[in-house]
LOKOLVEX-511671 format. One record per residue (C-alpha): residue in three letters; x, y, z. Coordinates in steps of 0.5 Angstrom, whole numbers, plus 500, padded with zeros to 3 digits. Last residue first. Layout:
ALAXYZ ...
//
This chain:
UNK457616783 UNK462618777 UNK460625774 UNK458625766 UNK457631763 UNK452634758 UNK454640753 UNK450644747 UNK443642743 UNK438648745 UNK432647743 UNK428653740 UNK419653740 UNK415655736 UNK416651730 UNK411646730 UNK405647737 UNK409643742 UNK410635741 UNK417636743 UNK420633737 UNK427637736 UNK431630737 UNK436629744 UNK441623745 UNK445621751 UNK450616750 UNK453609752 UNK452604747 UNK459605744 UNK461602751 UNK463602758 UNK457598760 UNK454605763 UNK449604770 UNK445610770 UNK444616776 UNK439622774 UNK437626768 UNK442633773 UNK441640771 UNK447644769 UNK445652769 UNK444658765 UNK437656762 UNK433652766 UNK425654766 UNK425655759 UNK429648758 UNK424645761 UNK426637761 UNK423630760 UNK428624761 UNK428618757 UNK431612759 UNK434607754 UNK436600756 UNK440597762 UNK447599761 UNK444605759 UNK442610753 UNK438616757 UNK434620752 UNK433627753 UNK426630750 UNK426636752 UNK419639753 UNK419647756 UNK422649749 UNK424656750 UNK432655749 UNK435658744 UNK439663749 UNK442662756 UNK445655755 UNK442649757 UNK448644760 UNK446637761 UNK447632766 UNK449624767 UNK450621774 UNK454616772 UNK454610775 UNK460603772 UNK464601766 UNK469606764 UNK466612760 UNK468615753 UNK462619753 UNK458620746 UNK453627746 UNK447625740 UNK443630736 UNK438630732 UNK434634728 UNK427632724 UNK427632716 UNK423626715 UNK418627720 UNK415626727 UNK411630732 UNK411637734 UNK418640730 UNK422645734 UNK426650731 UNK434648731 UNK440651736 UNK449650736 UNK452651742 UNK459656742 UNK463658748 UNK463652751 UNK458651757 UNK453656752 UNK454663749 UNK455665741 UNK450661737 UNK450656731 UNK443654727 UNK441648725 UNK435648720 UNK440648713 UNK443642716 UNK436638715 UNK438631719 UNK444629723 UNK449631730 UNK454627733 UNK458629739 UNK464625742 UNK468629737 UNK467635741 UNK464642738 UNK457640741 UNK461639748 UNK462632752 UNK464633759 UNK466628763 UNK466629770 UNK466635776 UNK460638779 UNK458645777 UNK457648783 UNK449650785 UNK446656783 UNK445660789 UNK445658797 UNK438662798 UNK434655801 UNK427654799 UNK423649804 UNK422642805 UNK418638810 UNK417630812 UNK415627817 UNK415619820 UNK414616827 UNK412610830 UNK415608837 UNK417601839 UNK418596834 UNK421595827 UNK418601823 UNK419602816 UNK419608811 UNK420609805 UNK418616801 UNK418619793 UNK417626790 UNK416627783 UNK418634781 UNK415638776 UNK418644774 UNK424646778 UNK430643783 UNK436644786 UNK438639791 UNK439640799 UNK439633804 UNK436632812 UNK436627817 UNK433627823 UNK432624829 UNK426620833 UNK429614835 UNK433609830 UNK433602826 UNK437604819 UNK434605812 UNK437613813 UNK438614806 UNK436621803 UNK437624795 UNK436618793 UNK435621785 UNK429618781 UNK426626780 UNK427626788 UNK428620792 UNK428620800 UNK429614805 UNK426611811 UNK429608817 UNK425607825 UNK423613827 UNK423618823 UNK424626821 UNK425627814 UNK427633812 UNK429637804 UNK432642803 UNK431646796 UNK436650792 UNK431653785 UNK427654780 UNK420654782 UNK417647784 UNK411644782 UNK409637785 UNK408629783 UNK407625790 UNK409619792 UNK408615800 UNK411607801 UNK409604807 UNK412599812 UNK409595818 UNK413591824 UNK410594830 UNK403597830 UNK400592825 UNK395594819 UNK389592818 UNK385598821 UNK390604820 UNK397607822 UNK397602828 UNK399605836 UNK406606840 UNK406612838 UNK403614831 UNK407621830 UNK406623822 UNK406629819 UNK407627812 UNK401631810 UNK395630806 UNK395623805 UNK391618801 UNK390611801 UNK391605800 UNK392599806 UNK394592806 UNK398594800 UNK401588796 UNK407584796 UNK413586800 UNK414594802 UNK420590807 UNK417592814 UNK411587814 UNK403589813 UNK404594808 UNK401600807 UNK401606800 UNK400613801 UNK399616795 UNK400623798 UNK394629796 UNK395635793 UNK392632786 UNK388625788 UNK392620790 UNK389614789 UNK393607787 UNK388605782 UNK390599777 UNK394598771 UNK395591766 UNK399589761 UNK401581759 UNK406579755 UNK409572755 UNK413568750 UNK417563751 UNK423560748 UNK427565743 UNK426571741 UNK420575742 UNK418583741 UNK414587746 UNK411594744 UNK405597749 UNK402604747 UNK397607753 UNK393614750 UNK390617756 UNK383620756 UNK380624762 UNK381625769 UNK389627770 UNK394621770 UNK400620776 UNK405614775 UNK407608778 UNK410603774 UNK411597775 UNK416590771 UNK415583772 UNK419577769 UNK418571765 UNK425570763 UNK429575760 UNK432578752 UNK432586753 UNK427592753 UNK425592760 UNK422599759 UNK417602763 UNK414609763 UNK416611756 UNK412618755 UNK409619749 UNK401620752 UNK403613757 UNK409609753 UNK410601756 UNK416597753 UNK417589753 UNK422584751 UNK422577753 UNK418574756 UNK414580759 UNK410582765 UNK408589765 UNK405592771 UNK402599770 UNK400603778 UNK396609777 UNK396615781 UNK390620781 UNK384623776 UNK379619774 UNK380614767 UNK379614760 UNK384610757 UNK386610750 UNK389604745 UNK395601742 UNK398594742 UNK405593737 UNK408587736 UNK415583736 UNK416576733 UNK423572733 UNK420565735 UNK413562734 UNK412566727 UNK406570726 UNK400569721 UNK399561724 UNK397566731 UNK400569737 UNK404562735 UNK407556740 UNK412557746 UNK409558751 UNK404563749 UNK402567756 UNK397572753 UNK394578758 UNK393584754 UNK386584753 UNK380585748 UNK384584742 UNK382588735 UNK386585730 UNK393586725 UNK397581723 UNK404580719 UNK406588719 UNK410590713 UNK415594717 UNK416596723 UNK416593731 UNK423590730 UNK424583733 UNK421580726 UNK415577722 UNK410583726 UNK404583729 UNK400589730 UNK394590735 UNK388594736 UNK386594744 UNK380593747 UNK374599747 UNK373605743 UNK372611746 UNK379616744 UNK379613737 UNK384608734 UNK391608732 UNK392603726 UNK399601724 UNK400599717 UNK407603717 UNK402609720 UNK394609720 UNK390614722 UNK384613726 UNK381619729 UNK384623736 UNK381629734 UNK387633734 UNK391627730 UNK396624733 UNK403622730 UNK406617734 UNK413618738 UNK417611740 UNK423611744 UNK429610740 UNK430610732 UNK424614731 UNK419613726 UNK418617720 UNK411622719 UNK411626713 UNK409633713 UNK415638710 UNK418644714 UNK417651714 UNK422656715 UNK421662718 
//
């Protein structure tokens, strides 16, 4: 088994920070990350759009709650074409967080590595949420913002929703458009609701009201059927995906879809009542469909010429098997290094949704964090996937918009952040399927 140097780098999309185990300063292209405990924010400004480099100014910042106008974070930064880097660590109770960022121009909000929010092009003022599921103790925040020209305003903050583990975030509005914010947050053990002509809670009307229910669980790979049953309109995501639209005024009916699913799935439910009765469940169960069919697309294969790979060649391996009949597999790498793998999959796409899958084949694939990243008409979206749990099969990353262009592409490094070399990553094909 080979051994591989200890020298961070930075990535070309996404951000992946070496940590230390005990949490303690170091310091990366003159950025500092603090400590688990510390307070505020260690912020780092840079002369450029680019958030690397020589930094222009680094300080310790209480909030992240800045609107600039058109003048200077400080006489260290220009007033135009600046970027930064906030990083700090959280300590917070088991349950469902929402992250608002507002941002002129470009923003991107990580939590522990994972990319959460990304507005990550030239706008107005304008705000972005996330809702996302934390577990008690300390979680590393990371907030990358850059601005060209105009104003500059950048603003971070997060706040409990509930949601405790087994439990459905349920969120209440008082109009039946899931405006503004919620009347009512709480949590919900089942959706088994039949309110009758009656109010879901204290603040809330019986006619005219909406409510929005998420919740993370663990699937065992495999077909599942989902089933609302509703009066009036609701739909269903799942992983991001509409699985179920019936957003319609209708009495007590339902309404069904089958997906494959496995790992950690996220689960998302709307719903609206007009006027009249006021119902809303929703059940799943295993379905022995078998795998499901390949869909039809455009296929992008390790041995196309759509497929672009880099780093150490000596840490590439070649294998029989995959979509293929060939794929190609490295060792894992825990963070980031001078001699990283990657790989990327270009599609030739007309302008339009797509939803993008990859193939993971039955061998050299035991990572349980792949770290697919999603190149998008609207920026860079990563994708967390358990190979280990998905051999064999196409698994779905989702439905994107595509401009048509060479930014169109999924990519996909070694670095899982898993124990280092311990893991296989298997780089084989990815599909495009109109939607």
């Amino acid at each position: 088994m080979f051994r591989r140097s200890h020298v961070t780098i930075g990535l070309g999309i996404g951000l992946f920070l070496a940590l230390t185990l005990s949490g303690a300063v170091l310091a990366q292209e003159g950025v500092v990350y603090g400590d688990p405990g510390d307070t505020g924010w260690h912020g780092t400004y840079w002369n450029s759009m680019s958030p690397w480099g020589t930094p222009a100014l680094q300080r310790q910042e209480a909030d992240l709650n800045y609107d600039w106008g058109s003048g200077s974070p400080h006489p260290n930064v220009i007033a135009d074409r600046f970027s930064a880097r906030w990083t700090r660590y959280i300590d917070v109770p088991a349950g469902t967080y929402r992250f608002s960022a507002t941002s002129d121009d470009g923003i991107r909000v990580y939590v522990d590595h994972d990319l959460i929010i990304d507005g990550w092009w030239d706008h107005p003022a304008q705000t972005f949420t996330a809702d996302l599921y934390l577990a008690a103790g300390y979680h590393l925040v990371v907030v990358e913002y850059y601005e060209n020209m105009g104003h500059a305003v950048a603003k971070v903050s997060w706040l409990p929703l509930g949601g405790q583990p087994g439990y459905w975030c349920g969120e209440y509005y008082g109009n039946p458009w899931l405006g503004g914010s919620p009347a009512v947050v709480r949590d919900d053990q089942n959706l088994d609701f039949y309110w009758g002509y009656g109010s879901p809670a204290a603040g809330i009307p019986s006619d005219g009201f909406s409510v929005r229910w998420t919740r993370t669980m663990t699937f065992e790979p495999g077909q599942y059927r989902f089933t609302m049953t509703h009066d009036d309109g609701a739909r269903l995501w799942v992983n991001d995906r509409l699985l179920i639209n019936m957003w319609r005024d209708q009495p007590f009916w339902p309404s069904s879809a089958t997906t494959y699913l496995a790992g950690d799935v996220t689960v998302k439910m709307e719903y609206y009542e007009n006027g009249g009765v006021a119902a809303a469940r929703l059940a799943w169960e295993p379905v022995d469909d078998g795998p499901p069919p390949p869909p039809a697309g455009i296929i992008v294969d390790d041995t196309d010429g759509g497929f672009v790979k880099g780093g150490t060649t000596r840490y590439w391996h070649t294998a029989a098997g995959g979509h293929g009949g060939s794929m190609i597999w490295t060792w894992n790498n825990d963070w980031m290094r001078y001699n990283y793998n990657w790989a990327r999959w270009y599609p030739d796409l007309t302008p339009g949704r797509y939803e993008v899958f990859v193939y993971v084949p039955e061998q050299h694939a035991t990572t349980t964090k792949a770290r697919y990243w999603i190149s998008h008409a609207g920026g860079y979206t990563m994708r967390l996937l358990d190979q280990s749990a998905n051999r064999g099969r196409w698994v779905s990353l989702n439905v994107y918009q595509f401009g048509g262009t060479r930014n169109d592409y999924v990519s996909l490094a070694d670095v899982t952040y898993e124990s280092w070399i311990s893991r296989q990553i298997a780089f084989d094909a990815v599909k495009f399927v109109p939607r």
